[in-house]
LUMMITOR-511216 format. One record per atom (N, C-alpha, C): x, y negated, z; residue in one letter; residue number from 1. Coordinates in steps of 0.1 Angstrom, whole numbers, m for minus. Each point is the difference from the previous one (the first is absolute). Example, Ala and Ser with C-alpha at 12.3 -4.5 7.8 and 13.67 -1.06 7.14 Angstrom:
<recs>
- c1; c2; c3; residu; num
- 132; 57; 78; a; 1 .
- m9; m12; 0; a; 1 .
- 9; m12; 0; a; 1 .
- m4; m11; m7; s; 2 .
- 9; m11; 0; s; 2 .
- m8; m11; 8; s; 2 .
</recs>
This chain:
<recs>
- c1; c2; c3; residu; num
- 398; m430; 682; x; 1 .
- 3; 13; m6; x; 1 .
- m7; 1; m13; x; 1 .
- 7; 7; m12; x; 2 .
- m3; m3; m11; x; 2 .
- m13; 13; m2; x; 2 .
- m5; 0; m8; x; 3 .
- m15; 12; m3; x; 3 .
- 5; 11; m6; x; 3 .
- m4; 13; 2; x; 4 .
- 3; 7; m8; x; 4 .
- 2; m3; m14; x; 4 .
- m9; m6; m7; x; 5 .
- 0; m1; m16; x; 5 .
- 13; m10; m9; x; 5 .
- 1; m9; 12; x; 6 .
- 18; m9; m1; x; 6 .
- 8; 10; 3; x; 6 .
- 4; 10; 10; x; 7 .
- 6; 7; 1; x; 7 .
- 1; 8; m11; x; 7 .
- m6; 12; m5; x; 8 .
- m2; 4; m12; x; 8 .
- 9; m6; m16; x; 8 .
- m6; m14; 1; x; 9 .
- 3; m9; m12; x; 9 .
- 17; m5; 7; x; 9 .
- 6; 2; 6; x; 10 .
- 8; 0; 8; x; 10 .
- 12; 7; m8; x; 10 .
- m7; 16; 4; x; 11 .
- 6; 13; m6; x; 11 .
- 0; m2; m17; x; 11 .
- m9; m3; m6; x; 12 .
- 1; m5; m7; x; 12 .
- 8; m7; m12; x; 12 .
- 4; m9; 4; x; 13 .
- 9; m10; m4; x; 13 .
- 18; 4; 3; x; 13 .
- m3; 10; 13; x; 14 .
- 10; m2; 3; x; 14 .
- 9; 16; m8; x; 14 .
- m13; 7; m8; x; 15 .
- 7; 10; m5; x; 15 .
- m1; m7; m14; x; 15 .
- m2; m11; m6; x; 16 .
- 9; m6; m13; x; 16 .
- 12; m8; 3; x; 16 .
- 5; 0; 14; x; 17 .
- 14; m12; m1; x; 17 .
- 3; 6; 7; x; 17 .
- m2; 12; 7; x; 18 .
- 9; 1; 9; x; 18 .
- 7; 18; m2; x; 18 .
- 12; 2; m3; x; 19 .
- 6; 16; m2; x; 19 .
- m5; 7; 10; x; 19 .
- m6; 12; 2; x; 20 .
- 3; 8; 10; x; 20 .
- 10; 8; 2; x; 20 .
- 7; m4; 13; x; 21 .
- 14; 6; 8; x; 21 .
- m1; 16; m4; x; 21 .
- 11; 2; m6; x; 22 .
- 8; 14; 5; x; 22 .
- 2; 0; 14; x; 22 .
- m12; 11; 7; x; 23 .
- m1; m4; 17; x; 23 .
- 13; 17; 1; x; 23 .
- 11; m3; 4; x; 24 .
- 9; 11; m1; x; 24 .
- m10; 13; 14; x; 24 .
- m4; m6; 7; x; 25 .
- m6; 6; 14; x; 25 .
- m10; 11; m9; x; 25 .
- m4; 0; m13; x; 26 .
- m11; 8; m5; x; 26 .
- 1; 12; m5; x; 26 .
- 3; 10; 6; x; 27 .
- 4; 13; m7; x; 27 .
- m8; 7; m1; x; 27 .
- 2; 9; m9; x; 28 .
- m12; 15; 2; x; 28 .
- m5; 9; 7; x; 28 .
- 15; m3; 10; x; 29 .
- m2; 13; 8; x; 29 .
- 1; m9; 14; x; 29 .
- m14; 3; 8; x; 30 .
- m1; m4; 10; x; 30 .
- 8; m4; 9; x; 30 .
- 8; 12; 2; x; 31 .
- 15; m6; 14; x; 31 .
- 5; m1; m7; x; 31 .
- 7; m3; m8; x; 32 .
- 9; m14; m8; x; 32 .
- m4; m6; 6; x; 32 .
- m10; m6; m7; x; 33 .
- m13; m15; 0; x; 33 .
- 1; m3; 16; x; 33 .
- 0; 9; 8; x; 34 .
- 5; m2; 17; x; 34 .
- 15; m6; 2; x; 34 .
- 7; 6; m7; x; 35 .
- 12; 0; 5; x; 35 .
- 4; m14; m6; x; 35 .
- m3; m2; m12; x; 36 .
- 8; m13; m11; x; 36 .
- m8; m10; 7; x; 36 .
- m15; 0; 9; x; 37 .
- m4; m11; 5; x; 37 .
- 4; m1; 18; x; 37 .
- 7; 9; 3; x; 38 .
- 8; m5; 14; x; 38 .
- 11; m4; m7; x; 38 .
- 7; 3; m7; x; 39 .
- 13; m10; m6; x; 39 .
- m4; m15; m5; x; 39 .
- m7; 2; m2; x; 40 .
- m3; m11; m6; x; 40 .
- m6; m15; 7; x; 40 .
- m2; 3; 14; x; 41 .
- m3; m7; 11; x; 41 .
- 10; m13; 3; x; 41 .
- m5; m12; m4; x; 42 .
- 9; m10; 1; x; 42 .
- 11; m2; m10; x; 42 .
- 2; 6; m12; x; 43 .
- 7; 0; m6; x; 43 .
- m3; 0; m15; x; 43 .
- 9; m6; m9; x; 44 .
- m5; m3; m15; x; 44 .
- m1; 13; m9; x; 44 .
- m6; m4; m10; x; 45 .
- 0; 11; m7; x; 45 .
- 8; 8; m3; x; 45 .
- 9; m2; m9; x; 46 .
- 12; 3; m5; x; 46 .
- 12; 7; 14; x; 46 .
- 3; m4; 10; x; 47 .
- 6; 7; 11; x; 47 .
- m10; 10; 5; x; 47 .
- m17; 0; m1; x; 48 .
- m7; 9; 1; x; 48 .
- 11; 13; m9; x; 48 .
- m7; m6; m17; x; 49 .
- 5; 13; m9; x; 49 .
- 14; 5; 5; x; 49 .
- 9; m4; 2; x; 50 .
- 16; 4; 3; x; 50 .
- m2; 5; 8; x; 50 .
- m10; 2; 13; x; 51 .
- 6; 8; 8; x; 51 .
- m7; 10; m4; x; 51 .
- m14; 0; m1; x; 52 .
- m6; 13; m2; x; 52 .
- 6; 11; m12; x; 52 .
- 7; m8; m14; x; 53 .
- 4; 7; m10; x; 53 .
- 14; 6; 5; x; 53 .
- 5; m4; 11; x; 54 .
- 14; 4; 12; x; 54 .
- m4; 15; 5; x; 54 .
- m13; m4; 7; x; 55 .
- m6; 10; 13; x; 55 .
- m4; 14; m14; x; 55 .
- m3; m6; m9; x; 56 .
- m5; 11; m7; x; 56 .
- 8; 11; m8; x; 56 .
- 9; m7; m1; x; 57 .
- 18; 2; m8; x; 57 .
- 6; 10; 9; x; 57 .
- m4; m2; 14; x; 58 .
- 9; 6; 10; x; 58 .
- m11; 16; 5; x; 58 .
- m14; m3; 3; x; 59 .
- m5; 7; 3; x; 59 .
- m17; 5; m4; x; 59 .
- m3; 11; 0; x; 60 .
- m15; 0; m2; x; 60 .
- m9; m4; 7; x; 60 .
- m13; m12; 0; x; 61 .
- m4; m7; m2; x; 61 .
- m17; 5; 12; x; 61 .
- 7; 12; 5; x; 62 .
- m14; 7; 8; x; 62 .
- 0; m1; 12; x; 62 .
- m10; 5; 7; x; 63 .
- 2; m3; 13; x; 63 .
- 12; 12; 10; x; 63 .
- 0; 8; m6; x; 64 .
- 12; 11; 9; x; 64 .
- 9; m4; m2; x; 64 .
- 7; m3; m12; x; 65 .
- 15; m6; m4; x; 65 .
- 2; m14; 12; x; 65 .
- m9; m13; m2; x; 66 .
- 7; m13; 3; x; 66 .
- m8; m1; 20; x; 66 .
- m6; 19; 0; x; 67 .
- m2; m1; 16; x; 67 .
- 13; 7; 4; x; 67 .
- 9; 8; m4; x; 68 .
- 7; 6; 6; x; 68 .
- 15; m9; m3; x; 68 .
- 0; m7; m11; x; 69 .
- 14; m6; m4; x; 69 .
- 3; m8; 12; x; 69 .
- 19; 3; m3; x; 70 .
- 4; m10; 11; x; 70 .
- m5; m19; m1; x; 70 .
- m2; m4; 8; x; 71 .
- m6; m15; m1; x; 71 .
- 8; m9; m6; x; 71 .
- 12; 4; 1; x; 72 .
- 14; m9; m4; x; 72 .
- 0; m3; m15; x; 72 .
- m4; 17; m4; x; 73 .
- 3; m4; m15; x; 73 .
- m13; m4; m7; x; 73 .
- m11; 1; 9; x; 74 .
- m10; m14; m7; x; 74 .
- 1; m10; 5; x; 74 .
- 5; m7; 7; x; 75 .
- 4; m12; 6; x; 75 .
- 7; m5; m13; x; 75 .
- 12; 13; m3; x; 76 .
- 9; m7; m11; x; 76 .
- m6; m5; m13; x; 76 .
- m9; 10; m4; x; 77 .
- m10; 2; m14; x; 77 .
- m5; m15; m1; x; 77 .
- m9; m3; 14; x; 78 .
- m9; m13; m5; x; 78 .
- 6; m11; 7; x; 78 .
- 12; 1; 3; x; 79 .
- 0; m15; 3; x; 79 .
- 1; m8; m6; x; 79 .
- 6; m4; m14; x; 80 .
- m6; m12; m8; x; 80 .
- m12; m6; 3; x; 80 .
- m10; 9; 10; x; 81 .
- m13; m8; 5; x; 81 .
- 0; m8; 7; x; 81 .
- 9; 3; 11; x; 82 .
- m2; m9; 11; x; 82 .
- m4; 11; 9; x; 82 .
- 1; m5; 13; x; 83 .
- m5; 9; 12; x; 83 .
- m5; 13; 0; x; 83 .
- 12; 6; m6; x; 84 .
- 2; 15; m4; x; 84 .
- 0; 9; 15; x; 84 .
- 4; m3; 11; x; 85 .
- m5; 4; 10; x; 85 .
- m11; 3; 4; x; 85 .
- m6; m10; 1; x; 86 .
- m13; 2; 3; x; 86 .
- m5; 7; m11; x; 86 .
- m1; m4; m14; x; 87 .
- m10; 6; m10; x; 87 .
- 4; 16; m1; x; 87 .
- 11; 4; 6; x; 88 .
- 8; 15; m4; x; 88 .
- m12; 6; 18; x; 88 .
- 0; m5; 7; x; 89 .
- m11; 4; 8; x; 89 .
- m13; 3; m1; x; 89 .
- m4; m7; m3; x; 90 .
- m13; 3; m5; x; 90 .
- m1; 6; m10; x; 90 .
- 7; 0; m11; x; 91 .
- 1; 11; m14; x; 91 .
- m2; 13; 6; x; 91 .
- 13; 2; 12; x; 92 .
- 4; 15; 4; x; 92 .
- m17; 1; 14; x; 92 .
- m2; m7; 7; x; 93 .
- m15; 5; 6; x; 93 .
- m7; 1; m8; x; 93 .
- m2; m10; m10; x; 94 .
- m14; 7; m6; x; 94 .
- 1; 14; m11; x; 94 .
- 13; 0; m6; x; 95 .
- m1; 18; m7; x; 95 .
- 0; 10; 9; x; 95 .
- 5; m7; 13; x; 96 .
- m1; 13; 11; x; 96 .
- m16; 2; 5; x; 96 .
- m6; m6; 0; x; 97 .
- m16; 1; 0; x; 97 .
- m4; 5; m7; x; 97 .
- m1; m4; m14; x; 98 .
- m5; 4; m12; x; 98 .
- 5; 14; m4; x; 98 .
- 9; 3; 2; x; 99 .
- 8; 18; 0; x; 99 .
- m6; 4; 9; x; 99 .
- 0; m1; 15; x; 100 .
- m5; 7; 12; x; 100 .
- m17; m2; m1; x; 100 .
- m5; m10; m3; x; 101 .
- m11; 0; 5; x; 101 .
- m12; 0; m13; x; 101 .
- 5; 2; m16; x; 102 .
- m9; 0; m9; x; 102 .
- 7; 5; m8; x; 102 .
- 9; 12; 5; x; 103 .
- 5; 13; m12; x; 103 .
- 5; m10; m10; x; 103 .
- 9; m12; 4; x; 104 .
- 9; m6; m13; x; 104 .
- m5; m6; m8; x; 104 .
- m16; m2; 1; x; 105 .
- m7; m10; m12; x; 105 .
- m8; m12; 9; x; 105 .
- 1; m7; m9; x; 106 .
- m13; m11; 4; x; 106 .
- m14; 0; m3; x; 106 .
- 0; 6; m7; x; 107 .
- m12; 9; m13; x; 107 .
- m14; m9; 14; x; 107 .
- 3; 13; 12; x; 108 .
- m10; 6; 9; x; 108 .
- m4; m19; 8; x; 108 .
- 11; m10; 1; x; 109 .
- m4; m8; 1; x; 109 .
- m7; m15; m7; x; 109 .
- 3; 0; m12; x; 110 .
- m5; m5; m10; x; 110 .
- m18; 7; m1; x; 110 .
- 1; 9; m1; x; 111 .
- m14; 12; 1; x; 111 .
- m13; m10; 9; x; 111 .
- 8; m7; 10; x; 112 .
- m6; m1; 12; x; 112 .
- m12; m13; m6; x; 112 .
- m10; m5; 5; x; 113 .
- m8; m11; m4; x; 113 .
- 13; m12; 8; x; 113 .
- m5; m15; m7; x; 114 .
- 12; m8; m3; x; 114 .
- 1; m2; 16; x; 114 .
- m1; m5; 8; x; 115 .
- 1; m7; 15; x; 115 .
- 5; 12; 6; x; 115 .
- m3; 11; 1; x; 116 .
- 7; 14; 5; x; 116 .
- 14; m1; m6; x; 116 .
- 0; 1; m14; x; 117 .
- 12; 3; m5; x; 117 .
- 11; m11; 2; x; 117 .
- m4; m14; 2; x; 118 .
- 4; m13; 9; x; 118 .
- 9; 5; 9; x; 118 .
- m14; 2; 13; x; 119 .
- 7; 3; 10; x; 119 .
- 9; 9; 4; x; 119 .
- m1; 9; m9; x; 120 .
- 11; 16; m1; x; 120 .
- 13; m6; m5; x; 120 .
- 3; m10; m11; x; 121 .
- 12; m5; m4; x; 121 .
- 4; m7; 15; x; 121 .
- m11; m9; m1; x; 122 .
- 11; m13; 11; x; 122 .
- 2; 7; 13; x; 122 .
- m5; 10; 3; x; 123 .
- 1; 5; 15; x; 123 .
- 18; 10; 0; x; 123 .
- 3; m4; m14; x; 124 .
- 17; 4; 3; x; 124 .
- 10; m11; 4; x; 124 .
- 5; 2; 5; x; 125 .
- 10; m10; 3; x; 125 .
- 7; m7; m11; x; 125 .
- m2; m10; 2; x; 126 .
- 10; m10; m12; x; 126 .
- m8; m1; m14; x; 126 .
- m15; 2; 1; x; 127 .
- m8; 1; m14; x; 127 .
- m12; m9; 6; x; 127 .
- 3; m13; m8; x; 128 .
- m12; m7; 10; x; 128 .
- m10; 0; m19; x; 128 .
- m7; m7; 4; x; 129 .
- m15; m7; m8; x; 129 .
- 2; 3; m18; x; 129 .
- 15; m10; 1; x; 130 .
- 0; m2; m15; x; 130 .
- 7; 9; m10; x; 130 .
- 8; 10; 9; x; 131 .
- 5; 12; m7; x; 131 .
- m12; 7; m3; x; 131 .
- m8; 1; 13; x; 132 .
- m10; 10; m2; x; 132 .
- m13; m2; m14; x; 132 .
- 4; m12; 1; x; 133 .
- m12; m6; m9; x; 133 .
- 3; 2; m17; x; 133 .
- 16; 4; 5; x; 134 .
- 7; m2; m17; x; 134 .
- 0; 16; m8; x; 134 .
- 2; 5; 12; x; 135 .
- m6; 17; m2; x; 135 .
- m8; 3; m1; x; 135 .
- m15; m6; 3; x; 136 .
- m13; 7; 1; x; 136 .
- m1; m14; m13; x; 136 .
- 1; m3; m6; x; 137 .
- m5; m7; m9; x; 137 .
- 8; 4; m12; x; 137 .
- 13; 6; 1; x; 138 .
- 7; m1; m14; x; 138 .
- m1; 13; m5; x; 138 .
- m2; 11; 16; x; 139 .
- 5; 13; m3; x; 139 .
- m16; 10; 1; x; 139 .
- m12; m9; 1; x; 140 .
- m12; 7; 8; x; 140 .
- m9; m8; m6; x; 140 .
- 0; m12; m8; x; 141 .
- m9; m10; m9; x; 141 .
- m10; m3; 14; x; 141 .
- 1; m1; 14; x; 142 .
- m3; m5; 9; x; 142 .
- m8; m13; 2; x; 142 .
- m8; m4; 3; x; 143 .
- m3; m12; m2; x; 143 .
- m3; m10; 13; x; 143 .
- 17; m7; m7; x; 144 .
- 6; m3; 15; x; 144 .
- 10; m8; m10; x; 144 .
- 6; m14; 7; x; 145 .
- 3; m10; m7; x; 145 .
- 15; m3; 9; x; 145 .
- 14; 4; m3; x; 146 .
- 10; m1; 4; x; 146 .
- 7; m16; 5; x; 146 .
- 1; m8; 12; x; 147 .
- 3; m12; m3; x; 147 .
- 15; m4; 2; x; 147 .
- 4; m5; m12; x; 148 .
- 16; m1; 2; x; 148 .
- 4; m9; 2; x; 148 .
- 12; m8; 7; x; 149 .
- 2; m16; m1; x; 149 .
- m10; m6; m11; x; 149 .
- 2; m1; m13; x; 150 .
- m4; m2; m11; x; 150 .
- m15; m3; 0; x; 150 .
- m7; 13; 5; x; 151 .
- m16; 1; m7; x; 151 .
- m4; m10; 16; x; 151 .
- 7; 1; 12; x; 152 .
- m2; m12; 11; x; 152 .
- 0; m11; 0; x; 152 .
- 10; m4; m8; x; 153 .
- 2; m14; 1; x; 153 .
- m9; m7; m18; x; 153 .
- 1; 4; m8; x; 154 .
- m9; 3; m6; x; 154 .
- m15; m7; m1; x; 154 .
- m6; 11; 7; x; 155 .
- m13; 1; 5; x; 155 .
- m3; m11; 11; x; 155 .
- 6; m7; 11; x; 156 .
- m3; m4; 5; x; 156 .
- 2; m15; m3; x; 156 .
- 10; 1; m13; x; 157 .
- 1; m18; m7; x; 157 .
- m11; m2; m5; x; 157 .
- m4; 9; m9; x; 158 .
- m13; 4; m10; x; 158 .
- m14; m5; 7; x; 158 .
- 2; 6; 12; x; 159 .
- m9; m2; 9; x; 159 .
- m14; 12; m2; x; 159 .
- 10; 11; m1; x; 160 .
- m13; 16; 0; x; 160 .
- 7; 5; 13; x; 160 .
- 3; m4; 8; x; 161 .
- 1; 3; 10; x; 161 .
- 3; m8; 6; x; 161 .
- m2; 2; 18; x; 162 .
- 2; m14; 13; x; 162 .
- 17; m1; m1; x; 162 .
- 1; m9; m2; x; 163 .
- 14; m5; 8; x; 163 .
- 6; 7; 10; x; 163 .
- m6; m1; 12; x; 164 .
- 4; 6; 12; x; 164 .
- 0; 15; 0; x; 164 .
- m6; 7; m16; x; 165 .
- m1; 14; 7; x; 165 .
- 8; 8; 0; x; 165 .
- 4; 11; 7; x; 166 .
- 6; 12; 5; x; 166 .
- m4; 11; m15; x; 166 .
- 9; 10; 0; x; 167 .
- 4; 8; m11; x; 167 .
- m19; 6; 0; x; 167 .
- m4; 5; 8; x; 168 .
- m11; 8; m3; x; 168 .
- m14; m14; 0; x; 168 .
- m3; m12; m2; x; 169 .
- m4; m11; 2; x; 169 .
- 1; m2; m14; x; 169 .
- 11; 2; m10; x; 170 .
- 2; m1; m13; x; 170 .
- m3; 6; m7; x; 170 .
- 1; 14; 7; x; 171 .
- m6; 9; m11; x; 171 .
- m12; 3; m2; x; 171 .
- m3; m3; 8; x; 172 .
- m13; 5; 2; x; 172 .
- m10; m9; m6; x; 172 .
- 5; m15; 0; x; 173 .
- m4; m12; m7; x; 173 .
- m1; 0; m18; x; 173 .
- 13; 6; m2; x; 174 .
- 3; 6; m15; x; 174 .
- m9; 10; m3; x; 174 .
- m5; 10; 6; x; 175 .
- m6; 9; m4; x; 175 .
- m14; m5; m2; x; 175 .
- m6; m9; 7; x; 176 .
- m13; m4; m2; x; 176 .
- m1; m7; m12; x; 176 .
- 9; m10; m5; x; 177 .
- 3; m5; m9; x; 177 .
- m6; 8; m14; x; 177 .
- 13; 10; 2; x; 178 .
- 0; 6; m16; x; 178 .
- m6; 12; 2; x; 178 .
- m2; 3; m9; x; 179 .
- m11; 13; m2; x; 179 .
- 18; 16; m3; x; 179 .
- m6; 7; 8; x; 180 .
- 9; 14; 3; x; 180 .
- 6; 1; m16; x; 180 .
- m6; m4; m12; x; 181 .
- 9; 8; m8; x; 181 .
- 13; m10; m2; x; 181 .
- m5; m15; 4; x; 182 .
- 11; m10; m2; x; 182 .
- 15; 3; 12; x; 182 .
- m4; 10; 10; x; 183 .
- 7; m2; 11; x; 183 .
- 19; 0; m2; x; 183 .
- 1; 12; m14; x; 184 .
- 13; 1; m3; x; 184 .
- 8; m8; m7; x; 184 .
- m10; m7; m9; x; 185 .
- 10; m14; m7; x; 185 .
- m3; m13; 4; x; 185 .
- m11; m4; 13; x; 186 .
- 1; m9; 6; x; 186 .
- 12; 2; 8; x; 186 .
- 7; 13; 5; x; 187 .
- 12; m5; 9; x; 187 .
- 15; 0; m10; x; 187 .
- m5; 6; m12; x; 188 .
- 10; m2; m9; x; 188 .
- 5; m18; m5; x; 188 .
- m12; m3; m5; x; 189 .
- m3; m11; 0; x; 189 .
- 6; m11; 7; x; 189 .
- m11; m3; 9; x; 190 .
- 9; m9; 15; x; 190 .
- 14; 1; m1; x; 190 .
- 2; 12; 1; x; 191 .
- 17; 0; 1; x; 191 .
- 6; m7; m9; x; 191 .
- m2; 2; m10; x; 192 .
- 8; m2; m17; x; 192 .
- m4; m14; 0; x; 192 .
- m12; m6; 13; x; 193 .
- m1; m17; m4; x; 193 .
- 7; m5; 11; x; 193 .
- 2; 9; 9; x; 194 .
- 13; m6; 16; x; 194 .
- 11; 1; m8; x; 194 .
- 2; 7; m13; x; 195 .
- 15; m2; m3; x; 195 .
- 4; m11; m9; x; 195 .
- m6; m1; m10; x; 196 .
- m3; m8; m11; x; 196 .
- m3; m12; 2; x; 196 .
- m8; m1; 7; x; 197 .
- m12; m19; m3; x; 197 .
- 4; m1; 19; x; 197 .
- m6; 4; 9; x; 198 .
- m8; m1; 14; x; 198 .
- 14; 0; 9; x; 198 .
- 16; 1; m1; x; 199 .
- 8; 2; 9; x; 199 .
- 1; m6; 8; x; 199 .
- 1; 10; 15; x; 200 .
- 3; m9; 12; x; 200 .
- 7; m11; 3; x; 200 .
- 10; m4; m12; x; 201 .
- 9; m10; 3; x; 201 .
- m3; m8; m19; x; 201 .
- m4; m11; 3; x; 202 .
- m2; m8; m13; x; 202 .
- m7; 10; m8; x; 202 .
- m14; m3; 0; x; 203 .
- m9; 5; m7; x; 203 .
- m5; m9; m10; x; 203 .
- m2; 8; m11; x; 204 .
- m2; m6; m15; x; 204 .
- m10; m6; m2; x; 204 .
- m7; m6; 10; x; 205 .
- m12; m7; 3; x; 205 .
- m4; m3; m17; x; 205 .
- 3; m7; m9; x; 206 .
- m7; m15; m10; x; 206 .
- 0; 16; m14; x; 206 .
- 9; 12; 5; x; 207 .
- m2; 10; m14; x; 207 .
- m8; 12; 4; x; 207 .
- m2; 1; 14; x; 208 .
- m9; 10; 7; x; 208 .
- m11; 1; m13; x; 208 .
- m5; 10; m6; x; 209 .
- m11; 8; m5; x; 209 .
- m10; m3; 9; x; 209 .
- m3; 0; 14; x; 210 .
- m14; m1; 5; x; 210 .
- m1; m8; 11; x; 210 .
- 7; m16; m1; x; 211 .
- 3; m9; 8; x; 211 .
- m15; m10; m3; x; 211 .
- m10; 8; m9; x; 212 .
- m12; m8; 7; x; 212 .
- m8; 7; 13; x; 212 .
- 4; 11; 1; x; 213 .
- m7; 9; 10; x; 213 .
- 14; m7; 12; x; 213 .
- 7; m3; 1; x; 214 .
- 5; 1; 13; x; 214 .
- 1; m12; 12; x; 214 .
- m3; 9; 11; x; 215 .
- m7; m14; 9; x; 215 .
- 14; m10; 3; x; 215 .
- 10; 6; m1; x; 216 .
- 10; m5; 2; x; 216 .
- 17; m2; m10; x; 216 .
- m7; m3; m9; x; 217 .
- 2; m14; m14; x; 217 .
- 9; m8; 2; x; 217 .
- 15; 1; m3; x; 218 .
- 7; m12; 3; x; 218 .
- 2; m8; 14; x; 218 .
- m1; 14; 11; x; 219 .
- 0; 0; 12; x; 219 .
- 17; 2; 1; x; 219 .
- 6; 6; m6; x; 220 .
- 13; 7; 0; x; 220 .
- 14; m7; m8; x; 220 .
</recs>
């Protein structure tokens, strides 16, 4: 495992070679920022933006509107995503929560200290870890480190995190790492080097930017 201060020098380097992503999931307004990151589950960016600029084209963006709408015609809206069924489910429980159970805002749970307000997201159906992490970090400066394919696979070539570990094993590994104010462009970061240099399939091993830090170098 690499030290904090490699880690660091890490971020580093990797904010002179590496673009940070247009992350589309980052809005201003909280449930957006909920809604564009359940679409966005398993699926690329760009079919992200189309559906949400669809869903948004068609309807208002709150929790009464997309709790009471027929399911159909969000089904229709986002499916350039992929698994519009399912994601049109969880969209429509969680504004039905958020309407019924916190007067239409998220305000009251963002409000909450971070592990409370954790467990208040993921305890809805269909909102696990990394949505939750992407809301309380993007929409609440939370400090809490979202892990996406990218910043996982990533991290664990790098070797700032175990191999074997599980989503909250990562993050929690990342957070020791880097110090709270790094938390929002180390996941910018990572990403923009899973896309660029570190991809799952034929990774740019010999142009990688920080291929002396990584434990696994021409492994790929």
């Amino acid at each position: 495992m690499l030290a904090t201060a490699q880690a660091e020098e890490i971020l580093r380097v990797l904010q002179r070679t590496v673009a940070v992503p247009n992350l589309v999931k980052a809005k201003s307004d909280p449930f957006e920022t909920l809604i564009i990151t359940i679409i966005s589950q398993n699926t690329a960016d760009k079919n992200t933006d189309k559906a949400f600029t669809r869903l948004k084209q068609c309807f208002q963006i709150t929790p009464k509107t997309l709790a009471e709408t027929n399911p159909a015609h969000i089904e229709e809206c986002i499916k350039p995503a992929g698994l519009y069924k399912n994601k049109t489910h969880t969209i429509q429980t969680a504004s039905k929560i958020i309407h019924e159970k916190y007067d239409g805002s998220l305000n009251t749970i963002l409000a909450l200290p971070l592990e409370e307000a954790r467990k208040t997201l993921t305890d809805m159906p269909g909102i696990g870890p990394k949505t939750a992490d992407v809301v309380l970090l993007f929409s609440a400066q939370k400090p809490t480190i979202p892990i996406d394919t990218h910043v996982n696979r990533v991290s664990k070539r790098l070797g700032i995190a175990p191999k074997t570990g599980n989503y909250e094993t990562v993050r929690l590994n990342l957070q020791k790492l880097f110090t709270e104010t790094n938390y929002l462009i180390a996941h910018q970061l990572l990403i923009g080097h899973g896309r660029q240099f570190c991809k799952a399939q034929k990774p740019l091993c010999n142009s990688c930017p920080i291929n002396n830090y990584c434990e696994t170098k021409g492994a790929f």
